[in-house]
C-alpha positions in Angstrom: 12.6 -25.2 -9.7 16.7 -25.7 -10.2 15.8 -25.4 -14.1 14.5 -21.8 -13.2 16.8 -21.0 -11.0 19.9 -22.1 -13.4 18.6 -19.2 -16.0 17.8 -16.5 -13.6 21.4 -16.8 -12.2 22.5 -17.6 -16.0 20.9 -14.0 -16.5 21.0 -11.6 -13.4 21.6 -8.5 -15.1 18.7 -9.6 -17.3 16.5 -9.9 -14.3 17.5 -6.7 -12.6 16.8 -4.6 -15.2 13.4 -6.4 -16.3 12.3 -6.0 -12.6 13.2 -2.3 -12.1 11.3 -1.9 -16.0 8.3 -3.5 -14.4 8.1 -2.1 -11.3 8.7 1.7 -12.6 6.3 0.5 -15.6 3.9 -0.1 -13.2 4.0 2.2 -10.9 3.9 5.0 -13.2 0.2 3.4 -14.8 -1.2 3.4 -12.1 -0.3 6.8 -11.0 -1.3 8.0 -14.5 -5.0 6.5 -14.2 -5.2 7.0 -10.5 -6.4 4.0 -7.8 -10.3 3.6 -7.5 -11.0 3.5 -4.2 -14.8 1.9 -3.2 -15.8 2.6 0.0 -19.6 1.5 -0.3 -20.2 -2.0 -0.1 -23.3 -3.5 0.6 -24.3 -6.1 3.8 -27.1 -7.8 2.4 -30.5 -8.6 4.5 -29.6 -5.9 7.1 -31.7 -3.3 7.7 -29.6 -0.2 6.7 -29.3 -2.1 3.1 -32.6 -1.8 3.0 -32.9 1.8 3.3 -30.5 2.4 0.8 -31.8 0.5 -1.8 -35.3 2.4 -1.1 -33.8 5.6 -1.2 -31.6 4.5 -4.6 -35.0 3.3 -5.8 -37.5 6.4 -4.7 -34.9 9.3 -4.8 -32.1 8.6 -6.9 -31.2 11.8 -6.4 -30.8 11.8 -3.4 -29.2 8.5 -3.1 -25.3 9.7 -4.1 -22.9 10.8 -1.9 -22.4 14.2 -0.6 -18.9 15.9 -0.2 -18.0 19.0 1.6 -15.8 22.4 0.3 -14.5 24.3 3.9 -14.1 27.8 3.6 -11.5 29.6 5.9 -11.4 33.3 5.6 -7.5 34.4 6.5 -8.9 38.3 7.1 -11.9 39.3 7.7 -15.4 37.2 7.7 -17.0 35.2 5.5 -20.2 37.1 5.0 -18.3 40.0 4.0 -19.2 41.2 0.4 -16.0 40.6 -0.9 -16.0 37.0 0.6 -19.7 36.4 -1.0 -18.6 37.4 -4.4 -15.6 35.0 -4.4 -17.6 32.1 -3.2 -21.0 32.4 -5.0 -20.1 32.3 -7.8 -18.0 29.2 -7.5 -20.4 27.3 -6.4 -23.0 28.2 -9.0 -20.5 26.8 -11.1 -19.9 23.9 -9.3 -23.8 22.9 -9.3 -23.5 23.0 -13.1 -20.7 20.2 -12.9 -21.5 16.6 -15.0 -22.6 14.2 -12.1 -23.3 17.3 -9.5 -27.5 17.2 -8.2 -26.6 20.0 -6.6 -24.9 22.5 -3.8 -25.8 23.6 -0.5 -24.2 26.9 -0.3 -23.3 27.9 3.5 -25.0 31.1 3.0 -28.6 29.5 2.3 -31.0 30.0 4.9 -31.1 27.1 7.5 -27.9 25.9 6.3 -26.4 26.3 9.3 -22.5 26.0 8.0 -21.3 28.9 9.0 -19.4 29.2 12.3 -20.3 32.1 14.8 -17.0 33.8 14.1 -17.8 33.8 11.0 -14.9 32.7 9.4 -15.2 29.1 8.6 -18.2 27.8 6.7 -18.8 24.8 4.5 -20.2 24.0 1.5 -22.1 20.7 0.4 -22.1 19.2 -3.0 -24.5 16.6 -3.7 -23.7 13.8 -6.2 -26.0 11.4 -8.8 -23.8 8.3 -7.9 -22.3 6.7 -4.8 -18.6 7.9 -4.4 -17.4 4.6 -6.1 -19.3 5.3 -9.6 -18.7 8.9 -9.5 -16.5 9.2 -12.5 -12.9 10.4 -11.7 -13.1 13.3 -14.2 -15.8 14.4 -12.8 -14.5 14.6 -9.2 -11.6 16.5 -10.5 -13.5 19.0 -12.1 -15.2 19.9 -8.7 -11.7 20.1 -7.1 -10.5 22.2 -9.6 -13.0 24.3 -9.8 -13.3 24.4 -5.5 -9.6 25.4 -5.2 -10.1 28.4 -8.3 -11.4 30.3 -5.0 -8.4 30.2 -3.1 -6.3 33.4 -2.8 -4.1 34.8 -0.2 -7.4 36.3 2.0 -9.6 32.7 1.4 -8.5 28.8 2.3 -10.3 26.1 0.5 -10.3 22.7 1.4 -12.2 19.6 0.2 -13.6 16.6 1.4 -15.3 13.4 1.5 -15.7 10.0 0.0 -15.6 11.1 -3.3 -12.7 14.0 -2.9 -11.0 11.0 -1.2 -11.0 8.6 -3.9 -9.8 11.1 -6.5 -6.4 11.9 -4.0 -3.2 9.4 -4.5 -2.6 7.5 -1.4 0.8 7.7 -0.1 3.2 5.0 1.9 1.7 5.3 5.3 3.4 6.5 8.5 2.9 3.2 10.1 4.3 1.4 6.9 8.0 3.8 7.2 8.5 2.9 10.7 8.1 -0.7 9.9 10.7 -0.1 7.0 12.7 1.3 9.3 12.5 -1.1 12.1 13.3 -4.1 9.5 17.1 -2.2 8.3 17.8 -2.0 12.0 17.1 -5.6 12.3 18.8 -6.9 9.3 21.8 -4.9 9.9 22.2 -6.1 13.1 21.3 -9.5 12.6 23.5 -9.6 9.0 26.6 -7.0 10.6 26.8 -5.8 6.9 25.1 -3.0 4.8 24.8 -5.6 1.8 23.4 -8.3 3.0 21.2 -6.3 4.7 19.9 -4.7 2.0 19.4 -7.6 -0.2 15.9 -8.2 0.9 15.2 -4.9 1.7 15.4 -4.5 -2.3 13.8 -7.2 -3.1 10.9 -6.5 -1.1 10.8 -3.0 -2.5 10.9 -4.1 -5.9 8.5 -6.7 -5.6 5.9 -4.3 -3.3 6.3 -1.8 -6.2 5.4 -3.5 -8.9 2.3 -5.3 -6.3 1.3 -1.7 -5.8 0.6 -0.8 -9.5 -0.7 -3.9 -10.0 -3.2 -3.0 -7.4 -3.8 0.6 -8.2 -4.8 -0.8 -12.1 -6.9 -3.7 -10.7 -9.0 -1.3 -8.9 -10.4 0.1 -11.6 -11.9 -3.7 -12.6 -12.8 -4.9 -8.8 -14.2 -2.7 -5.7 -11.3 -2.2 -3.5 -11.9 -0.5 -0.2 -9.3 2.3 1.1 -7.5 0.6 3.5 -6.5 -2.2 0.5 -3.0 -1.0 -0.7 -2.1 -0.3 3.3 -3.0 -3.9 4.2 -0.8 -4.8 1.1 1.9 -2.9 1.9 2.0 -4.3 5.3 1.6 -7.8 5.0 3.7 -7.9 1.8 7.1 -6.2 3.3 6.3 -8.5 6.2 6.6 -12.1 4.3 8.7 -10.3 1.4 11.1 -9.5 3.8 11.0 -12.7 5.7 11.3 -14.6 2.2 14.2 -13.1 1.4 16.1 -12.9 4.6 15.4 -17.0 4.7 17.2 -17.5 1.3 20.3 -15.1 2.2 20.7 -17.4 5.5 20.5 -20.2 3.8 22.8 -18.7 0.4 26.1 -18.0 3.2 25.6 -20.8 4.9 26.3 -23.1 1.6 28.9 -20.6 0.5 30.8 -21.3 3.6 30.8 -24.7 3.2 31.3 -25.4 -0.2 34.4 -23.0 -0.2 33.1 -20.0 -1.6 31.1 -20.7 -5.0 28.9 -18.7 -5.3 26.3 -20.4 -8.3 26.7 -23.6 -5.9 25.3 -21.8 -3.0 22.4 -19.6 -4.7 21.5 -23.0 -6.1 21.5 -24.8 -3.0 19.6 -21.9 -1.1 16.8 -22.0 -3.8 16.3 -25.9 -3.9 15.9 -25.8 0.4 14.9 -22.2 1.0 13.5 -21.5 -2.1 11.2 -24.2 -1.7 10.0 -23.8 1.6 9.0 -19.9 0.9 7.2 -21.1 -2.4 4.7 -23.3 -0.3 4.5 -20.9 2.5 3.8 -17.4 0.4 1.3 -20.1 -1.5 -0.3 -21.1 1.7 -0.6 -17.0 2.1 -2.3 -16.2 -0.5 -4.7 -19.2 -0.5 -5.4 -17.8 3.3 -6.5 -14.3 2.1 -8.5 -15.3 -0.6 -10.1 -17.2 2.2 -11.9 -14.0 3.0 -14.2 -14.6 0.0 -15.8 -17.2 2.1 -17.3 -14.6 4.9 -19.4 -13.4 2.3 -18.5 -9.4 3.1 -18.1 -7.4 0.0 -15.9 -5.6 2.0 -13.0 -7.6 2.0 -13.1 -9.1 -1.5 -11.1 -6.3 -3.0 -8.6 -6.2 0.3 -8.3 -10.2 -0.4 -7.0 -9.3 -3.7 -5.2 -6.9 -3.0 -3.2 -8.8 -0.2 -2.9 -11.7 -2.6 -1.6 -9.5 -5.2 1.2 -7.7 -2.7 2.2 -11.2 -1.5 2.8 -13.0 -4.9 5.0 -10.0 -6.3 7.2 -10.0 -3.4 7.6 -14.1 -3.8 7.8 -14.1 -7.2 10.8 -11.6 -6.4 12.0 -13.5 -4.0 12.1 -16.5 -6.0 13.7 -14.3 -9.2 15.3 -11.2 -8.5 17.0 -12.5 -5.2 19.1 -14.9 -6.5 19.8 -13.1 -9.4 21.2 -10.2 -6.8 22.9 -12.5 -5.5 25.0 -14.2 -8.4 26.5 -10.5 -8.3 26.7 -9.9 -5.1 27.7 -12.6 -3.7 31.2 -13.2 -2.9 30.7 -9.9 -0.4 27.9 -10.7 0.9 29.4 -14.5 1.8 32.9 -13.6 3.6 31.0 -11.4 5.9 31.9 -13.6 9.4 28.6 -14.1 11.2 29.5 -13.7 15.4 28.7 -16.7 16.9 28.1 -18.2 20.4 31.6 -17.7 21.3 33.7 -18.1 24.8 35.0 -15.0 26.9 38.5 -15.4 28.3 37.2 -17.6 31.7 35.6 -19.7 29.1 32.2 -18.0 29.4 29.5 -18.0 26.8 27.1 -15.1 26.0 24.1 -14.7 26.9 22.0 -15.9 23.5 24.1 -19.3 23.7 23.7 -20.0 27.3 19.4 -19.0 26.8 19.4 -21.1 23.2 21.0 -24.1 25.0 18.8 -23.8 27.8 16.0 -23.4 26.0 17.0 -26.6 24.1 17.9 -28.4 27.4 14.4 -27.8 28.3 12.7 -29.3 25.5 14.2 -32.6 25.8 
């Protein structure tokens, strides 16, 4: 551990730069070949298995997954003529599609997808393949071809499992807030804009180069939608937590060893180091736990959680105290406000509640 620890801080510009390259390399991979989300899984012995795997056997046609193209007509109706000849012809061309059984055009009799406006209807476009084999290519030749028919007079919008799986997934709202919440914390908890955002780097980088990771491993295991969220959550949470431990523990030795800075990133990594390399272990060996329900399901979202939470330790373990070998001679002279006395020789309210809780274990 202290023989790793001695080159990362022997090296932190090194580090920095070879964890920004990795987490931009990444990143950008997995937004070239796109994340491959699976949302069918199978629940064997249950009944509704069983009806799928007749239907996939008896009409494999049938058996894919069907997505729907809304139609929204600005002016007018859809069942004008102009409206028709805009939309027909689309979707005669979108029948012909690689993959594509077939489309259900909202003007076929007994369709019934047209509203009694009429200016919304929906199309439906029937697949060979469940929305997890569907070929990405393929999806995006529907969508491309779908959205040809928009125009000032005509909105087009897709969707479905398939449409889904072929749109990049963004940082959720839930996920900002949580971001957000953490920098309020931290500054209040660290009183400086530095320290604070030491781990809130570290967890970004580390999250980053987890989230590419993720996005190219779902194109070699079936990961469900919900996977890079449930990454994203769980790893800001311990990444964040890791790192916050080690910065504690970093000032703490700097005060008391006078201000040296290698002495105090070492002795933060041999106590705090340690402690969040068993605990983001015991993490990971707790998701991949989820292989033993037996649920398909969560396979891919275990992996995906594991992956998340060993980027953001290996971070912590790396970049941190490489950050920190630069960083920190400010981020140790920031006084921490303790449990101090008013004029009548009152303490504050965190004192007086830590020393009663303490009073009250005893």
């Amino acid at each position: 551990m202290m023989t790793w620890t001695r080159w990362m801080i022997g090296h932190p510009r090194l580090v920095i730069v070879a964890w920004v390259a990795l987490a931009a390399g990444l990143l950008g991979l997995a937004q070239g070949v796109g994340n491959r989300a699976a949302n069918n899984f199978g629940l064997p012995n249950t009944d509704s298995q069983h009806a799928v795997d007749l239907l996939q056997s008896r009409f494999p046609a049938q058996a894919g997954d069907a997505d729907q193209i809304v139609f929204h007509a600005r002016h007018g109706t859809l069942t004008d003529a102009t409206a028709r000849a805009v939309i027909t012809p689309v979707l005669a061309h979108i029948a012909q599609l690689p993959h594509v059984t077939g489309v259900v055009s909202p003007y076929q009799q007994g369709a019934n997808a047209i509203s009694t406006d009429p200016t919304v209807g929906f199309a439906t476009v029937e697949f060979d393949k469940r929305a997890s084999e569907v070929p990405r290519a393929a999806i995006d030749s529907v969508i491309h071809a779908a959205e040809s028919a928009r125009s000032a007079t005509l909105e087009v919008e897709l969707g479905g499992q398939a449409i889904q799986q072929a749109q990049q997934s963004s940082v959720g709202f839930a996920t900002a807030v949580g971001l957000v919440a953490a920098i309020v914390v931290l500054l209040i908890t660290f009183g400086s804009l530095l320290a604070m955002g030491l781990p809130i780097v570290t967890a970004l980088l580390g999250l980053g180069a987890g989230i590419g990771l993720i996005g190219l491993g779902s194109h070699l295991v079936d990961m469900v939608d919900f996977s890079t969220e449930l990454a994203l959550m769980i790893g800001l949470g311990v990444g964040i937590d890791y790192a916050l431990f080690v910065v504690t523990r970093f000032r703490e030795a700097y005060r008391r060893n006078g201000g040296d800075v290698r002495g105090a990133v070492e002795v933060a990594m041999n106590t705090a180091g340690r402690a969040i390399l068993f605990a983001g272990t015991t993490v990971i060996i707790a998701m991949l736990g989820m292989f033993a329900l037996g649920v398909s399901l969560l396979y891919g979202a275990a992996i995906a959680a594991s992956l998340g939470v060993l980027l953001v330790l290996a971070a912590s373990l790396t970049l941190l105290p490489a950050l920190l070998m630069i960083t920190g001679n400010r981020v140790g002279r920031v006084r921490v406000r303790r449990g101090r006395a008013d004029k009548a020789g009152r303490l504050g309210f965190w004192p007086r509640w830590s020393a009663s809780s303490s009073a009250g274990r005893r």
